[in-house]
RODO-2510 file (C-alpha; in nm, 4 decimals, decimal comma):
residues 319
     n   res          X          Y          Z
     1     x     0,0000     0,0000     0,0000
     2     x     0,1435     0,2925    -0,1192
     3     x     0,1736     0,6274     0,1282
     4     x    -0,0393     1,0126     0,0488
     5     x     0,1973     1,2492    -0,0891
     6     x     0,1758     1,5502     0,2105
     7     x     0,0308     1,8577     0,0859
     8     x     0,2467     2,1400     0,0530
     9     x     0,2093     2,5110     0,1583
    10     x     0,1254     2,7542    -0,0392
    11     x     0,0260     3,0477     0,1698
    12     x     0,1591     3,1913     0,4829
    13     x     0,0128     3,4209     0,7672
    14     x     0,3003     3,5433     0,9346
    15     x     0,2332     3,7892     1,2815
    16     x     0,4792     3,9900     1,3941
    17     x     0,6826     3,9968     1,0653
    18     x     0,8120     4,3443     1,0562
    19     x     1,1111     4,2333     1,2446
    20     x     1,3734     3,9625     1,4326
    21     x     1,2240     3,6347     1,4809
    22     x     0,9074     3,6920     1,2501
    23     x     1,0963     3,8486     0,9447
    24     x     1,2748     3,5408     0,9393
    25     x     1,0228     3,2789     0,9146
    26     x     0,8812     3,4783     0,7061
    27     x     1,1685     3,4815     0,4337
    28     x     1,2469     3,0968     0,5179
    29     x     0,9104     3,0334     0,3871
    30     x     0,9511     3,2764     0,0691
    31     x     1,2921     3,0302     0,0138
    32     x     1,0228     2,7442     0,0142
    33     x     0,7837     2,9087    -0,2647
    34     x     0,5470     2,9452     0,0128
    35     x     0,3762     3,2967    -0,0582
    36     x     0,3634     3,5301     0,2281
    37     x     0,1220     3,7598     0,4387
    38     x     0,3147     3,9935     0,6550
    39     x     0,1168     4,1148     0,9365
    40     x     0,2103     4,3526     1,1671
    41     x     0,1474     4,7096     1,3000
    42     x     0,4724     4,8327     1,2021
    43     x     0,4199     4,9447     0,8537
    44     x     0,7079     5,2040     0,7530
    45     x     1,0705     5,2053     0,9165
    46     x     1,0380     5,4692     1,1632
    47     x     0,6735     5,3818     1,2768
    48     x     0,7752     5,1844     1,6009
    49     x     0,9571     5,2024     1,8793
    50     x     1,2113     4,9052     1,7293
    51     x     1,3672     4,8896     1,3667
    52     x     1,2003     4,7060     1,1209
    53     x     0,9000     4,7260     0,8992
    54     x     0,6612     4,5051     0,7258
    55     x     0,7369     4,6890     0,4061
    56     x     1,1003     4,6113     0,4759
    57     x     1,0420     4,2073     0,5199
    58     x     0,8232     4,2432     0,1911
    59     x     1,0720     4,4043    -0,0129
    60     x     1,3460     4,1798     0,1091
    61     x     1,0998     3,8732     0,0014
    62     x     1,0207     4,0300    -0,2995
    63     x     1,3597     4,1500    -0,4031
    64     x     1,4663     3,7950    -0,3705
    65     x     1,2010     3,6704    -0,6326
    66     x     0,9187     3,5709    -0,3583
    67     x     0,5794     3,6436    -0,3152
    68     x     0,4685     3,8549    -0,0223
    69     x     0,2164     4,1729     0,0819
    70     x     0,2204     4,3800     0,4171
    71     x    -0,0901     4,3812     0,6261
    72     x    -0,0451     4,6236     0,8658
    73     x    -0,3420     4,6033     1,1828
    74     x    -0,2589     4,6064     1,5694
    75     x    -0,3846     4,2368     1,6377
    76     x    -0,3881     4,3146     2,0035
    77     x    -0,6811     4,5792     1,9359
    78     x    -1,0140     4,3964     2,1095
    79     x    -1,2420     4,5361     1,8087
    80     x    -1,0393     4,3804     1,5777
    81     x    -1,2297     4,1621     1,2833
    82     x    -1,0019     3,8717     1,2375
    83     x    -1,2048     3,7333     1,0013
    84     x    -1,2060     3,9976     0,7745
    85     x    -0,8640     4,0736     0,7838
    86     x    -0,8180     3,6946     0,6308
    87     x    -1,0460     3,7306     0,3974
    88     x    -0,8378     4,0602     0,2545
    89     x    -0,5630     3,8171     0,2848
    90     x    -0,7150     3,5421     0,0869
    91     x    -0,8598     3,8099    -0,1861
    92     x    -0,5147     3,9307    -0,2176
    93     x    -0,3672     3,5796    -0,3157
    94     x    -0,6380     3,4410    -0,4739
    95     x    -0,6005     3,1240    -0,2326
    96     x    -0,6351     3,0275     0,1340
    97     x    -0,4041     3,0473     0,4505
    98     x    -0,2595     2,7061     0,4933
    99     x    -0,0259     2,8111     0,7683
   100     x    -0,0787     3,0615     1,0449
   101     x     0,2638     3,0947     1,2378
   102     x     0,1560     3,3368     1,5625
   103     x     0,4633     3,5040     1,6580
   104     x     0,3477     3,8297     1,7540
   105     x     0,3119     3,9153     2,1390
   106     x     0,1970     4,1967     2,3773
   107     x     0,4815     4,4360     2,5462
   108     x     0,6613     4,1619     2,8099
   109     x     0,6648     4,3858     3,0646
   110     x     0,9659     4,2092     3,2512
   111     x     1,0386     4,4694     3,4840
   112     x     0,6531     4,4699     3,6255
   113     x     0,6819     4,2147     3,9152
   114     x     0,3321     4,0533     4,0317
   115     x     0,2613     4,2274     4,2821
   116     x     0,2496     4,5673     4,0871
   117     x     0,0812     4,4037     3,7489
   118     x    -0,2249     4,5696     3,6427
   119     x    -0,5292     4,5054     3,4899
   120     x    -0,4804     4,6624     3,1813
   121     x    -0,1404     4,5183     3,1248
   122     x    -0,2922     4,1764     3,2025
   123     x    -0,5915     4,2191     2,9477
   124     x    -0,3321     4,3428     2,6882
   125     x    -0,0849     4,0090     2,7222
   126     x    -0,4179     3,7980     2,7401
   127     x    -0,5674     3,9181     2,4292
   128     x    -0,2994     3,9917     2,2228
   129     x    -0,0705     3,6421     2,2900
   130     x    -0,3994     3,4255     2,3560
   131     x    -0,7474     3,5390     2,2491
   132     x    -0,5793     3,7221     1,9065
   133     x    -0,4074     3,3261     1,8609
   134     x    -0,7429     3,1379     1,9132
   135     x    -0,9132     3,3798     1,6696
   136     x    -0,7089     3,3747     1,4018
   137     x    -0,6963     2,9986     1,4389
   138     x    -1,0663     2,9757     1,4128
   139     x    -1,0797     3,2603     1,1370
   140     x    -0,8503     2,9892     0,9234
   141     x    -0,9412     2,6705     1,0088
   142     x    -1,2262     2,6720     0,7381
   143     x    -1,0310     2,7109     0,4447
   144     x    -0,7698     2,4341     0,6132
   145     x    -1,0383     2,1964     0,6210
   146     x    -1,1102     2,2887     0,2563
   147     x    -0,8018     2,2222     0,1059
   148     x    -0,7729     1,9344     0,3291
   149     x    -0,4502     2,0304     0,5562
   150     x    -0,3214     2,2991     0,7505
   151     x    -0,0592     2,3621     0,9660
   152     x    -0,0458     2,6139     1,3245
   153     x     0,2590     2,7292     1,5046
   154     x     0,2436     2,9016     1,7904
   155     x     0,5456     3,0995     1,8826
   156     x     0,6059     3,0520     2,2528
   157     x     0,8960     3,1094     2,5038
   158     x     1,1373     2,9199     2,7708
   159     x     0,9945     3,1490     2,9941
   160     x     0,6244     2,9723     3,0170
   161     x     0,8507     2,6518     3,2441
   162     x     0,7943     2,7006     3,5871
   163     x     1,0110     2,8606     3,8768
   164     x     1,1519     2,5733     4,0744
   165     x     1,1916     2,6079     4,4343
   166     x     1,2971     2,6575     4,7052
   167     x     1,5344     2,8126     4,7086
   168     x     1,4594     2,9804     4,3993
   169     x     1,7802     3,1156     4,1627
   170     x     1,8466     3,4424     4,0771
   171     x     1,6952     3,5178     3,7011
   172     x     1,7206     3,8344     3,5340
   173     x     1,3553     3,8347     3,4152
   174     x     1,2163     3,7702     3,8041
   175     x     0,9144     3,5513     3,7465
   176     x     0,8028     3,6179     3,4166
   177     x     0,4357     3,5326     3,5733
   178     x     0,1925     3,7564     3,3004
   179     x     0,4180     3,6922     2,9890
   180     x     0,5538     3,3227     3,0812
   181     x     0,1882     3,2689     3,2417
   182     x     0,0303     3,3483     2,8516
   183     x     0,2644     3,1520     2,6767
   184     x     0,2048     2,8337     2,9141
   185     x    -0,1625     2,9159     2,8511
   186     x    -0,0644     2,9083     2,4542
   187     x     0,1486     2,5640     2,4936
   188     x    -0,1886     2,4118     2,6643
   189     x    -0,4183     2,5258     2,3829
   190     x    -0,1730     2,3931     2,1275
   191     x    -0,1874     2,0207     2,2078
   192     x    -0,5358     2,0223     2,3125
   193     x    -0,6354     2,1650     1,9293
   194     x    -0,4014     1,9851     1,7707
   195     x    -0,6195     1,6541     1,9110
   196     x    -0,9473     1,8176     1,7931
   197     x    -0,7930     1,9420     1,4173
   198     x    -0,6114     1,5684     1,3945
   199     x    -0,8930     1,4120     1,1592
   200     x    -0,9040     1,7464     0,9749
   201     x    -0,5113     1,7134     0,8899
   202     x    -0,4460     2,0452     1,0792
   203     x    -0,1384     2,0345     1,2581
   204     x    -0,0659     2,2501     1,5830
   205     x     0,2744     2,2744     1,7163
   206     x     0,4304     2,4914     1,9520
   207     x     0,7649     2,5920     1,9481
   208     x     1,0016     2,8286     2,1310
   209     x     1,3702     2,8890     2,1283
   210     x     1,6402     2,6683     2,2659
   211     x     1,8815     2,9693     2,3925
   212     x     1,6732     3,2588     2,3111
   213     x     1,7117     3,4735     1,9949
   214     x     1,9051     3,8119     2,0067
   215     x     1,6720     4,0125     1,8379
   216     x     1,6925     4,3644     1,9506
   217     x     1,4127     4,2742     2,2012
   218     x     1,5428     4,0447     2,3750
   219     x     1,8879     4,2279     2,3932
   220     x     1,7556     4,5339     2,5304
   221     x     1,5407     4,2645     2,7807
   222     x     1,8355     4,0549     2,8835
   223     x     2,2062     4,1616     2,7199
   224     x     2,4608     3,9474     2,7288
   225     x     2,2306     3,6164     2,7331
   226     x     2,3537     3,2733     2,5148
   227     x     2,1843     3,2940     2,1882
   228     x     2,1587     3,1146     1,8662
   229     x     2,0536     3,2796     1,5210
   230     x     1,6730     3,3790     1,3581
   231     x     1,7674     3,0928     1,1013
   232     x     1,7437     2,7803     1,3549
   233     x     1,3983     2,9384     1,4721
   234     x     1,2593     2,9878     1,0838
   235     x     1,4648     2,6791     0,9934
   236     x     1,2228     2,4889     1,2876
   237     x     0,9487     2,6770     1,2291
   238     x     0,9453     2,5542     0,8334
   239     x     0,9726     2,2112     0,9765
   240     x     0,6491     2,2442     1,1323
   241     x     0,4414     2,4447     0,8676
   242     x     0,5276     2,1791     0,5933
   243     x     0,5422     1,8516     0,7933
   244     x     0,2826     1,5156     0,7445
   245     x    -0,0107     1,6820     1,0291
   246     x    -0,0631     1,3089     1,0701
   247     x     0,2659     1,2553     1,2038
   248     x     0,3828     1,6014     1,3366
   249     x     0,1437     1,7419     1,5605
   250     x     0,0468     1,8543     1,8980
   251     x     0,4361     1,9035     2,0086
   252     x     0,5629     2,1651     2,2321
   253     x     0,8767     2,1975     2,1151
   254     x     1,2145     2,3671     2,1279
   255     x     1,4305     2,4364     1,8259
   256     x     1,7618     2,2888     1,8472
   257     x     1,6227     1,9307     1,9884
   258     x     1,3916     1,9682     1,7196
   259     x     1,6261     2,0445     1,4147
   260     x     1,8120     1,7612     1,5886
   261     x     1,5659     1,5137     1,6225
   262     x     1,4807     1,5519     1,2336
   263     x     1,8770     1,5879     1,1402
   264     x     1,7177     1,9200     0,9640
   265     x     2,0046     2,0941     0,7577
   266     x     1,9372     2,4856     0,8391
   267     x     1,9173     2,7390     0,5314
   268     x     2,0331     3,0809     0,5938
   269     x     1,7298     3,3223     0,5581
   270     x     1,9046     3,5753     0,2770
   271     x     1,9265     3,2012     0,0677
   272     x     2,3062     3,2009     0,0726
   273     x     2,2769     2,8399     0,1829
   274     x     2,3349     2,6302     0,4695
   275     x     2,3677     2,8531     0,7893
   276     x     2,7682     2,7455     0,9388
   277     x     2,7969     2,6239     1,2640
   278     x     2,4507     2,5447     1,3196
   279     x     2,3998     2,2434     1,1260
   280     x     2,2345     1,9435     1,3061
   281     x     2,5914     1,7801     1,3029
   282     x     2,6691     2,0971     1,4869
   283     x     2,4487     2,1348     1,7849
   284     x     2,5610     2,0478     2,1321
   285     x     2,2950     1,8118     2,2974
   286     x     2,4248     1,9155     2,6029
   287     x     2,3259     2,3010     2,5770
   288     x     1,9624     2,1407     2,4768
   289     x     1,6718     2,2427     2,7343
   290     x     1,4725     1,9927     2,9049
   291     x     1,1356     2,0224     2,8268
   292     x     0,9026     2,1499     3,0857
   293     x     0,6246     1,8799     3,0378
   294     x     0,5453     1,5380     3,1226
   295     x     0,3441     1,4003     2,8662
   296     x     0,1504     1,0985     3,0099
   297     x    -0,1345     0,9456     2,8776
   298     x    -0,4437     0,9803     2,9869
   299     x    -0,6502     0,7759     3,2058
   300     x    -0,9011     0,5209     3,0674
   301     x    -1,2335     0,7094     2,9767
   302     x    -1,5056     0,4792     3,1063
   303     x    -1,6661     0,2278     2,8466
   304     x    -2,0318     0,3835     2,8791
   305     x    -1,8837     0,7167     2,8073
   306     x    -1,7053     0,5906     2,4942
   307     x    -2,0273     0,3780     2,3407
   308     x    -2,2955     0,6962     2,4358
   309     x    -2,0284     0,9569     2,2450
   310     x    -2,0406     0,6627     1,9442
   311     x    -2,4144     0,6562     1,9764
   312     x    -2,4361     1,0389     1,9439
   313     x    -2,1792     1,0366     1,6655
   314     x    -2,4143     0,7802     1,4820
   315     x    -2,7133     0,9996     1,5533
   316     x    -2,5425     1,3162     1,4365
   317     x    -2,4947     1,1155     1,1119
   318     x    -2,7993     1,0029     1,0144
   319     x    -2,9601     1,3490     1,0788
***
């Protein structure tokens, strides 16, 4: 019995492109053929607070013979219509979002310890890293079950593992509870979609980096900390937005183990080829991170619960 060829991407939704860790995917995917939506709030160098610019990832896409468009909207704004803003995106390609990589996230707010949070910073990091995820996840899961796969990565962080103690270590970020707190939140509603989209051939993965990425963020945030380069992220995140959704699915994962685990070569973003020094061949397994969860199956659902959701499953299908 022969096996089904995977589908292959064709269109991207890429959040937070206009800069470090979301340019990149983006233009890893552009190396692929994959056509890209930028989206971002950034539109125009100067516009934020950082460098970078949505029309600067699109014209280094497009410069390089790819196929991408800036969307510029503030997907932390409640009042947002995520459902229209993929249909503009759709319209604009003349086909449907087969992978949504969420990378964009609310202001981390490091130097805010619990005790001083507020409610308005709170509401910002929950809708803007979880609510703004779930939507645009339901806005394109649709057209994923149209074309008959789909694949989801959520961006997430080393920072959503727990503080061990006592005695607790010194780290430079204190507890990370609001931003570390959303992104454990994220993590949790990856696998448990990625079990309800299985039998659609949706894939959900999560995936944050191994050593943390020295983007100009998380320089300011933490100088001085061990890094490795945009590539291995976009490099993992490419893995994950093209692999079989029967096979690859519901993993929280970190990049290096990940690259490793699939003996992934790693392509250079600007397609000057393979990225030296961080080829699988090159990564230390003993810099790797352990991850934070213990995945244990489930206990045994009681047989009369099983046969009465097959009975309404059966009912549903006659109707």
């Amino acid at each position: 019995m022969g096996t089904t060829e995977v589908k292959k991407p064709t269109l991207a939704l890429v959040s937070g492109s206009s800069r470090g860790i979301g340019r990149a995917i983006a233009r890893r995917f552009a190396l692929e053929g994959v056509s890209v939506a930028a989206v971002s709030r950034t539109l125009r160098a100067g516009d934020g607070e950082l460098s970078g610019s949505l029309e600067e990832t699109v014209g280094l896409i497009n410069d390089a013979g790819g196929d991408a468009a800036a969307f510029a909207v503030d997907l932390g704004d409640p009042e947002l219509d995520r459902k229209a803003l993929i249909a503009e995106i759709e319209d604009r390609f003349g086909k449907q979002v087969d992978v949504l990589v969420n990378n964009v996230a609310a202001h981390r707010r490091y130097e805010t310890l619990f005790a001083d949070m507020t409610r308005e910073w709170f509401q910002d990091s929950v809708e803007t890293n979880l609510w703004n995820t779930w939507d645009l996840m339901k806005q394109v899961i649709p057209g994923m079950r149209a074309n008959g796969a789909g694949w989801v990565v959520n961006i997430s962080s080393r920072q959503a593992g727990p503080r061990v103690g006592p005695p607790f270590a010194f780290h430079p970020l204190a507890g990370s509870v609001l931003y570390g707190g959303t992104k454990a939140m994220l993590d949790r509603m990856t696998t448990g979609s990625a079990m309800e989209l299985y039998d659609d051939n949706i894939a959900v993965n999560s995936l944050a980096p191994n050593r943390g990425v020295a983007t100009e963020h998380a320089a300011n945030a933490v100088p001085g900390w061990p890094s490795e380069p945009e590539d291995t992220m976009a490099e993992a995140t490419m893995l994950l937005g093209s692999a079989d959704p029967q096979q690859v699915t519901g993993r929280v994962a970190y990049s290096l183990p990940l690259l490793k685990e699939f003996d992934r070569p790693v392509q250079a973003v600007d397609g000057s080829g393979l990225l030296a020094g961080w080829q699988p061949e090159d990564l230390d397994e003993e810099g790797f991170l352990k991850p934070y969860l213990q995945f244990n199956p489930p206990g045994a659902v009681p047989d009369n619960l099983i046969k009465a959701a097959e009975e309404k499953a059966a009912a549903e299908g006659e109707a």
